[in-house]
Backbone as a ProteinNet text record, in pm:
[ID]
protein_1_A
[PRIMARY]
XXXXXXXXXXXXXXXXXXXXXXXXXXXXXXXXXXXXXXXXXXXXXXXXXXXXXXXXXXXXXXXXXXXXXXXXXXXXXXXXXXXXXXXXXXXXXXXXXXXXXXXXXXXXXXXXXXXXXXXXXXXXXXXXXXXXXXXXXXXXXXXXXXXXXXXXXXXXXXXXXXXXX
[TERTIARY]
-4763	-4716.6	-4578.3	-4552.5	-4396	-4303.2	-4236	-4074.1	-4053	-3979	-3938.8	-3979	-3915.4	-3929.8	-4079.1	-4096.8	-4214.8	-4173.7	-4224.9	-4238.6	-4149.2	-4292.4	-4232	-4100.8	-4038.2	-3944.4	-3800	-3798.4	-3716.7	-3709.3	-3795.3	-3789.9	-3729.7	-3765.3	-3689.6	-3552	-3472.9	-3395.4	-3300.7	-3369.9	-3278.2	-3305.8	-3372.6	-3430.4	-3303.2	-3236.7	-3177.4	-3013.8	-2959.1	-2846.9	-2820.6	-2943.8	-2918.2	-2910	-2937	-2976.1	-2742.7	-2731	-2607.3	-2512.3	-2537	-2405.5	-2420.4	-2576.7	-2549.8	-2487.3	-2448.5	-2384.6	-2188.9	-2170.6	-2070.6	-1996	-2020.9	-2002.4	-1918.9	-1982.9	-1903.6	-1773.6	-1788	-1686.3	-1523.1	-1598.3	-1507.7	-1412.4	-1478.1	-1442.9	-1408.5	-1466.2	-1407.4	-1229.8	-1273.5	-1115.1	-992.5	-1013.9	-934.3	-898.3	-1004.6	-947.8	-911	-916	-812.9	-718.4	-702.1	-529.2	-478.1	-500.7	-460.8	-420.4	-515	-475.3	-388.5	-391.9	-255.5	-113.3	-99.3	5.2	81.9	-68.1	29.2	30.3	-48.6	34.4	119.7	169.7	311.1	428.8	378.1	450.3	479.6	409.1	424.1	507.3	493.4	617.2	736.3	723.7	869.3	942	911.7	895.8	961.3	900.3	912.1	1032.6	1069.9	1184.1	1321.3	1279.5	1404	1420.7	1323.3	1330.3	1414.9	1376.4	1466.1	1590.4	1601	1751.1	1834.5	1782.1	1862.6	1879.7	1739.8	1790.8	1857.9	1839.9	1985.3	2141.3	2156.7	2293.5	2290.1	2181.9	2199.1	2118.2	2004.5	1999	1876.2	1831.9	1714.9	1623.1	1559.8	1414.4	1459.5	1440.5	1503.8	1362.1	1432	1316.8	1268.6	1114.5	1035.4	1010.9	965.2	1003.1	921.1	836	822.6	669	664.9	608.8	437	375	192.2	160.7	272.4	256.9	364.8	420.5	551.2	569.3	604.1	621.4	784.1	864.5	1005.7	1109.8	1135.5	1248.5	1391.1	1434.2	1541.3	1628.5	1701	1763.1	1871.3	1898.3	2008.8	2147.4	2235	2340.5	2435.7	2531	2655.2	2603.3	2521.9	2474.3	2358.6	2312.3	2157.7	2044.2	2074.3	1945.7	1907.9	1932.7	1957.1	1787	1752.6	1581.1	1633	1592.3	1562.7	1452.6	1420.4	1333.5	1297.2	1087.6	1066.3	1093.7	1161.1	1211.8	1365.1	1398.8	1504.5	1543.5	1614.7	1644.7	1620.4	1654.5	1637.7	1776.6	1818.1	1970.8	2054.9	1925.5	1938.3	2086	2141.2	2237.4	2365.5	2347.5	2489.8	2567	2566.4	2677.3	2665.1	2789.5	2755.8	2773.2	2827.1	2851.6	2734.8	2644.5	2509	2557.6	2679.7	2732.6	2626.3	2511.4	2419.3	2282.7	2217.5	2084.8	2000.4	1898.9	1816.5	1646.9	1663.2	1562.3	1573.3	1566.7	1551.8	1520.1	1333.2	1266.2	1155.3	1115.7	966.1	893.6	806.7	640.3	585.6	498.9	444.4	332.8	294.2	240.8	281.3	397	452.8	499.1	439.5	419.8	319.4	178.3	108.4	-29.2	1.2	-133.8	-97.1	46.7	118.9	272.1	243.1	325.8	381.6	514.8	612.5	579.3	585.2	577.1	661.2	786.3	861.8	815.3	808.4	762.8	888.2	874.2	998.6	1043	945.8	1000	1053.1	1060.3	1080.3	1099.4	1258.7	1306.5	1273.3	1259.5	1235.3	1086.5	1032.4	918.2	867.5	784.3	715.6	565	546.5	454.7	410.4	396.4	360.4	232	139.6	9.8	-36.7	-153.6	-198.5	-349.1	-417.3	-576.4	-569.1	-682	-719	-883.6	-873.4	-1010	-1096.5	-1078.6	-1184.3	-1209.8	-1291.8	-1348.4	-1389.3	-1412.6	-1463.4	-1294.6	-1233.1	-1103.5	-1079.8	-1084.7	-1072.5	-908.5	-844.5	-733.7	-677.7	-796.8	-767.5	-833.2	-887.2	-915.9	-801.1	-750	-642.8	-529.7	-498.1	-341.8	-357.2	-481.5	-443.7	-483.6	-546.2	-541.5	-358.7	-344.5	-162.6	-86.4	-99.1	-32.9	-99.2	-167.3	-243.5	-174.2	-67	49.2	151.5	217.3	259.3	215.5	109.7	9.1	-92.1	-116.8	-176.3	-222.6	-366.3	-377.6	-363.8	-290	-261.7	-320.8	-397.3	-495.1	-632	-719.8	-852.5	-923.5	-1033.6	-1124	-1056.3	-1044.4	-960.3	-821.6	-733	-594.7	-521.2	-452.4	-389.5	-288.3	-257	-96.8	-7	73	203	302.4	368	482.8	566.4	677.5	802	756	631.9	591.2	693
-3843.8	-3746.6	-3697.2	-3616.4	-3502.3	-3479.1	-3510.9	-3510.1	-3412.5	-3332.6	-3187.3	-3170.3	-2982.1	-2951.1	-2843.3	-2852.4	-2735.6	-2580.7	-2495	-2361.3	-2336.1	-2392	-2357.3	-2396.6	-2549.6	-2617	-2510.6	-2490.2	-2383.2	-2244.7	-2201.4	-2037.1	-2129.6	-2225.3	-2247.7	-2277.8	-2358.8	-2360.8	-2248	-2152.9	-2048.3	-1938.6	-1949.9	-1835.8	-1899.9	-2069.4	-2127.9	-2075.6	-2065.5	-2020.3	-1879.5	-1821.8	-1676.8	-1641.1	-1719.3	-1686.2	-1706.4	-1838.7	-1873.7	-1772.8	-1708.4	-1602.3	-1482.3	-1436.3	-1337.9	-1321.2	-1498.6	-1451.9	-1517.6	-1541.4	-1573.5	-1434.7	-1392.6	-1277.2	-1168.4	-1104.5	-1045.2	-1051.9	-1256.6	-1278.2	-1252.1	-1301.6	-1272.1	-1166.5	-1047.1	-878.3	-830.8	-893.2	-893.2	-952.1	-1098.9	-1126.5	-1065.5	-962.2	-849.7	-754.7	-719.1	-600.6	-656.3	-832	-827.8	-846.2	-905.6	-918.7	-789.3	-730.3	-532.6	-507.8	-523.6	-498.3	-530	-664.7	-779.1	-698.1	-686.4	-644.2	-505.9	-392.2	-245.9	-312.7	-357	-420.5	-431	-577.6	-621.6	-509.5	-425.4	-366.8	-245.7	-193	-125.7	-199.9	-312.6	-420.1	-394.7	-402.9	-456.5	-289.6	-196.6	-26.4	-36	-74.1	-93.8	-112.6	-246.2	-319.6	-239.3	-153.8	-135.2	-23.9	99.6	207	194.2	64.4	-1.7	-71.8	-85.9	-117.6	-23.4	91.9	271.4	282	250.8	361.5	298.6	133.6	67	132.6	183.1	219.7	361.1	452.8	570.7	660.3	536.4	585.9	709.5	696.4	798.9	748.5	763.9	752.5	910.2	883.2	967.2	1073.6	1188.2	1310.1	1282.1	1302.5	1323.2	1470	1441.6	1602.6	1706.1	1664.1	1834.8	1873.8	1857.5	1938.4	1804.6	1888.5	1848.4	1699.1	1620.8	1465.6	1445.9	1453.3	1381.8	1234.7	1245	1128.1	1120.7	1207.6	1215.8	1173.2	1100.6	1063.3	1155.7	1208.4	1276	1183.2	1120.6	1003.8	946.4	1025.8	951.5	1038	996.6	1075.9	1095	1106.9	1125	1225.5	1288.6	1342.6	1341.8	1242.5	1180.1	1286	1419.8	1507.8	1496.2	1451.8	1462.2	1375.1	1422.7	1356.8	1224.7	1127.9	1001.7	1063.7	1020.7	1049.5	913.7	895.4	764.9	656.5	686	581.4	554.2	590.6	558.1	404.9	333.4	238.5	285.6	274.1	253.6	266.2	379.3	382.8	480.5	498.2	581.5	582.1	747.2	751.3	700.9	627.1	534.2	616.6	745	785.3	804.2	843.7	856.3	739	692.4	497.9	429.4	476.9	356.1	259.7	245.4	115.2	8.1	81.6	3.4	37.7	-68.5	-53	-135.8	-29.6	-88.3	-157.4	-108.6	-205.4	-168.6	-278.5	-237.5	-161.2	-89.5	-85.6	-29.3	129.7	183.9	119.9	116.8	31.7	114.8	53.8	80.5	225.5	232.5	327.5	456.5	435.7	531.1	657	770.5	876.1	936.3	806.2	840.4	834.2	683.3	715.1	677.6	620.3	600.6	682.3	726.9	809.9	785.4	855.4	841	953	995.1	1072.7	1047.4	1182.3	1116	1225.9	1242.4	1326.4	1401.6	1593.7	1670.7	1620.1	1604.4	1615.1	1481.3	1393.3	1242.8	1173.2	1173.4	1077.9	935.1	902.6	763	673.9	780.7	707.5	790.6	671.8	731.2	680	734.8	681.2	652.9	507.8	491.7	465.1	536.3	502.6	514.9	430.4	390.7	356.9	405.3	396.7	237.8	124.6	14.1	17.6	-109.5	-80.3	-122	-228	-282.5	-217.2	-103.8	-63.9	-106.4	-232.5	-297.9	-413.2	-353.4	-473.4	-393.2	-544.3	-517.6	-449.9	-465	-427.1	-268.7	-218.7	-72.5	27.2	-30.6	52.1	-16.9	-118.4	-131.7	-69.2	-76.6	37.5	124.5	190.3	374.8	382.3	257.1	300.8	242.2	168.6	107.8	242.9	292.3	394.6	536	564.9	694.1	770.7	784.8	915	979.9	871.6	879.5	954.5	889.7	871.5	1037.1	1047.4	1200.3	1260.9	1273	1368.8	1352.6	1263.3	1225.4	1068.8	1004.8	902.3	932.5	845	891.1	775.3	758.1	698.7	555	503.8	385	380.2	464.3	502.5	339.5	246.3	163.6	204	166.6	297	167	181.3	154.4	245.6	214.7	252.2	202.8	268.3	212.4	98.3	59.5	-5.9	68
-2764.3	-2667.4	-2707.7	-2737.8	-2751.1	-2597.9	-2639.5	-2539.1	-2528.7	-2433.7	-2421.6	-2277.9	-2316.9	-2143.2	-2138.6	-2016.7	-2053.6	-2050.6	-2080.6	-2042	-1913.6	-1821.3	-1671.6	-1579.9	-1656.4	-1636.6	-1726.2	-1801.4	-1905.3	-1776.1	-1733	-1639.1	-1497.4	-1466.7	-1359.4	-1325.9	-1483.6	-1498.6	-1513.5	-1566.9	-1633.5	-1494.9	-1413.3	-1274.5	-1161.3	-1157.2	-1084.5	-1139.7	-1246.4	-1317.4	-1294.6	-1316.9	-1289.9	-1176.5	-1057.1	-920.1	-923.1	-956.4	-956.1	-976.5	-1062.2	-1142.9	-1037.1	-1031.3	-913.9	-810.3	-787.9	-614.3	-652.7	-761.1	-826.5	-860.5	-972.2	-996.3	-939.1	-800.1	-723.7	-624.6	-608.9	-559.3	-708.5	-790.5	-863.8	-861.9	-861.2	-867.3	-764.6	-655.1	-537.1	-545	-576.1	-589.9	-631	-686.9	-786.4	-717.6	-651.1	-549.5	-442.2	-367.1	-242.6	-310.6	-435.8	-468.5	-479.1	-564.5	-535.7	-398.8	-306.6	-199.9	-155	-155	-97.3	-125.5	-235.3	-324.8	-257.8	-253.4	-196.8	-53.7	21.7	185	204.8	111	73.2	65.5	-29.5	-108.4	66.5	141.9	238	310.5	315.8	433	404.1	248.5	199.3	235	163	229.3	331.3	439.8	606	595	603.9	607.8	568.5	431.5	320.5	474.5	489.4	570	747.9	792.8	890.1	940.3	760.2	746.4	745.9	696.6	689.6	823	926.2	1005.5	1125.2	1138.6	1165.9	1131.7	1020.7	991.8	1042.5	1042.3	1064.2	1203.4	1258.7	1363.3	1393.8	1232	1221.1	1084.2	1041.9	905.9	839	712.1	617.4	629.8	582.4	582.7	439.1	475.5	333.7	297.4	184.6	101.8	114.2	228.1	309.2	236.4	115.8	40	6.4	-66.1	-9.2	-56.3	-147.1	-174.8	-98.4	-44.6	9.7	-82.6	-209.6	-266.4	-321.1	-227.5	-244.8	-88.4	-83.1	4.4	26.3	129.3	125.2	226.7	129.6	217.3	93.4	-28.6	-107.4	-50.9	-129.7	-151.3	-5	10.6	107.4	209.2	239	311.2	412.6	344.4	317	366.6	311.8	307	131.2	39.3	-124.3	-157.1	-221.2	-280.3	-312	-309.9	-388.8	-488	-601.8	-726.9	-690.6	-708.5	-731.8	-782.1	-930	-1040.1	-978.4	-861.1	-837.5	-766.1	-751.4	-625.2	-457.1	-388.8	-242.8	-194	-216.8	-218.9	-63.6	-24.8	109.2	176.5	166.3	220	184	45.8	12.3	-13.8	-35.5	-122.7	-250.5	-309.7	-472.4	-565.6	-476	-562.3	-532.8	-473.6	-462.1	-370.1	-284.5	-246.7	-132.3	-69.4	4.5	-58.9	-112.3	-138.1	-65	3.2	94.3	5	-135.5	-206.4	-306.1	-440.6	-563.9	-646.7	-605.9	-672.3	-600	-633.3	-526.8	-543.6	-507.3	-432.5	-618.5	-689.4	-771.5	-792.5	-670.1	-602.5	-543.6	-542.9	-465.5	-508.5	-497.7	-534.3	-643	-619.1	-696.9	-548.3	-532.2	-415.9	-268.9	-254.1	-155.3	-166.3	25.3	52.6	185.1	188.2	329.4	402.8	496.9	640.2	715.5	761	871.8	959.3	1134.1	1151.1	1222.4	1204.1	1196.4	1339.2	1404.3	1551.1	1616.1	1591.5	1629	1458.1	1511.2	1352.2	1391.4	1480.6	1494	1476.9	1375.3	1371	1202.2	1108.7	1016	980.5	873.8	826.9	664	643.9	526	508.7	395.5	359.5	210.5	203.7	67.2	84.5	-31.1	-3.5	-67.5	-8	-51.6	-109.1	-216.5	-307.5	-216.9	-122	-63.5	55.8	69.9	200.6	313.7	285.5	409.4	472	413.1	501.2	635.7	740.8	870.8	942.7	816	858.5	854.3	780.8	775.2	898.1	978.4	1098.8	1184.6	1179.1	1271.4	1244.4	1115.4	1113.4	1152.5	1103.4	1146.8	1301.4	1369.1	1520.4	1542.7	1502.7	1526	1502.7	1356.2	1373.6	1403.3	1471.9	1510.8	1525.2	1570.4	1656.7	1566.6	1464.1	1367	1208.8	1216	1063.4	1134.7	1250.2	1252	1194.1	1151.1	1041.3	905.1	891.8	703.3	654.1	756	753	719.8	628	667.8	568.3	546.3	448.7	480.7	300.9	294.8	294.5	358.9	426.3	476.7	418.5	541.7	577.6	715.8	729.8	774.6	744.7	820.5	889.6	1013.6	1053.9	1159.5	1227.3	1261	1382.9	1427	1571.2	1688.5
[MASK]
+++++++++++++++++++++++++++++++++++++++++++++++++++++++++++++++++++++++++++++++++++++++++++++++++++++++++++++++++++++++++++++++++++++++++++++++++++++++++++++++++++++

């Protein structure tokens, strides 16, 4: 008699592995896009924060640049109507010495698929948003109902918004 596996023992093995990877697999790729996600969230907090520390000193949210990306800040310079440029620091309002920086470094995103909104009529409130890969996160129908009043109109699809609460 010969040792070995049979035929049918070989397809079951290899039908049980493959069943394995199928449901493996997507968590994987999945995993990729909540970290992405995680990241511009973050990256909207940290935003938040830098934008609340300005308007602590000044009492208003810097005007965005009006124009159909709003991916320009008008919040540098001694006047603080002056553009911030994306590649810039977070320098809102310092002056020409830079002397207060409200954050290092734009959101990676920012002015490519995330954008600021202040609205003309009420400085005391904005809006930041960024599309996320994962469509189904529960947290993107809650921002844009959180920020509905704010975010107006410039929300939609996979949109997460942030703004001033």
């Amino acid at each position: 008699m010969k040792k070995g596996f049979t035929l049918i023992e070989l397809l079951v093995v290899i039908a049980i592995i493959a069943t394995i990877i199928a449901f493996a697999v997507p968590n994987f790729l999945g995993a990729r896009q909540r970290a992405g996600d995680s990241k511009k969230k973050s990256e909207l907090q940290q935003f938040k924060n830098a934008l609340r520390l300005y308007y602590n000193d000044y009492q208003k949210y810097p005007d965005d640049s009006g124009g159909p990306l709003y991916n320009i800040i008008k919040g540098c310079a001694a006047s603080g109507t002056t553009a911030c440029p994306c590649s810039a620091t977070l320098d809102f309002a310092s002056g020409a010495s830079c002397d207060i920086v409200y954050m290092k470094k734009f959101p990676s995103d920012f002015g490519t698929s995330m954008y600021y909104y202040r609205q003309s009529t009420n400085t005391d409130d904005f809006c930041l948003k960024v599309p996320l890969d994962n469509a189904s996160d529960a947290e993107i129908a809650k921002s844009q109902v959180k920020c509905a009043t704010p975010c107006s109109g410039k929300v939609s699809g996979n949109d997460y918004a942030v703004c001033a609460d």
